[in-house]
C-alpha positions in Angstrom: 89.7 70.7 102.3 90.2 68.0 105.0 92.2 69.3 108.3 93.3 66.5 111.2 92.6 68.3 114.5 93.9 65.8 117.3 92.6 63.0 115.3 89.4 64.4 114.2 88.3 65.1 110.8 87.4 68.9 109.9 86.2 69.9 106.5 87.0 73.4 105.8 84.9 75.4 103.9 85.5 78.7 101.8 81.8 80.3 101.1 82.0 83.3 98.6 79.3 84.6 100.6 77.7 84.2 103.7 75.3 81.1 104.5 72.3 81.2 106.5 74.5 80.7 109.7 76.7 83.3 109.3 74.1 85.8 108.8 72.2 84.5 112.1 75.5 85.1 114.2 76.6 88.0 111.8 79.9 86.4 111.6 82.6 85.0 108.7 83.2 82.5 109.9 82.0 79.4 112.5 83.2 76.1 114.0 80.6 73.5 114.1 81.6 71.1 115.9 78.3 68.5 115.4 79.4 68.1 112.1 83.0 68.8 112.4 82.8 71.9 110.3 84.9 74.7 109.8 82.9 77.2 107.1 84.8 80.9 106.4 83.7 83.7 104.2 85.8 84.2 101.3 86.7 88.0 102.5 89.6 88.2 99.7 86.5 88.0 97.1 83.6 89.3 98.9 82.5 93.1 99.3 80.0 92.1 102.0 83.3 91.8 105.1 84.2 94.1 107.2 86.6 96.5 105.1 90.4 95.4 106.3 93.2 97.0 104.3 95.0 93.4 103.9 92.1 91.1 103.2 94.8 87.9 102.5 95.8 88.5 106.3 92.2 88.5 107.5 91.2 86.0 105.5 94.0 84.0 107.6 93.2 85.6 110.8 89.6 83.8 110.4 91.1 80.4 109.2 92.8 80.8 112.4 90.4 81.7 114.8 87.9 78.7 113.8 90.8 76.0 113.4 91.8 77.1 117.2 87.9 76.9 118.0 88.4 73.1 117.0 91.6 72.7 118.5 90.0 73.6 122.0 86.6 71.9 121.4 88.8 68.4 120.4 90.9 69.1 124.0 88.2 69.0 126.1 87.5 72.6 126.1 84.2 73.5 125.0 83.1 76.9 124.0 82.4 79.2 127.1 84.9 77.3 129.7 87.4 79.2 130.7 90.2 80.1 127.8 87.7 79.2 124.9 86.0 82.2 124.7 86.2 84.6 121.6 88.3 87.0 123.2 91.2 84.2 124.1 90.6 82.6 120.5 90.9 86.2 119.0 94.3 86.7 120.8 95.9 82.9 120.1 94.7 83.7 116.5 96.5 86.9 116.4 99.7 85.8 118.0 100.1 82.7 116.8 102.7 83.6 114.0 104.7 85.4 116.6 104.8 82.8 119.0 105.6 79.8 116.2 108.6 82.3 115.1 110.1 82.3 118.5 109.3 78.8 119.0 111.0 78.0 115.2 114.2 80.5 116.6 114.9 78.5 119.7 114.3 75.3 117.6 112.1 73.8 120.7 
């Protein structure tokens, strides 16, 4: 599939198992930006993930985490500056259902 991140073209990925990249980074997911890339390991399929209890949420979780990863890189803000580090993605991943349900509430 084909996302627009600020006028950039990403092709999103879903492996059912893990390419040669993810097993060098021992990761399910990346963002490469040379390519504009977004690959993610099917984890709703695959054995060979981390055993979460809710694989559908994960699997969003990680859709998440690399579509912010472009979001940042297509700002300005390439991996390693401040905020676009894996911690800040990890947390802007988690929360950003929470915050878009506020935001939706107050109808911003």
């Amino acid at each position: 599939m084909k996302v627009n991140i600020l006028g950039t073209e990403y092709d999103v990925e879903i492996l059912s198992q893990r390419d040669e990249t993810m097993n060098a980074i021992e990761a399910v997911g990346y963002t490469d930006y040379s390519v504009k890339k977004i690959r993610v390991l099917d984890v709703t399929k695959n054995t060979d993930s981390d055993q979460q209890e809710d694989t559908e949420r994960y699997q969003d979780l990680i859709i998440r985490h690399e579509l912010i990863h472009a979001f940042l890189y297509e700002s300005g803000i390439d991996f390693r500056m401040q905020f676009h580090n894996e911690e800040m993605v990890d947390w802007l991943a988690m929360q950003f259902p929470k915050m878009v349900e506020v935001f939706d509430k107050m109808e911003i």
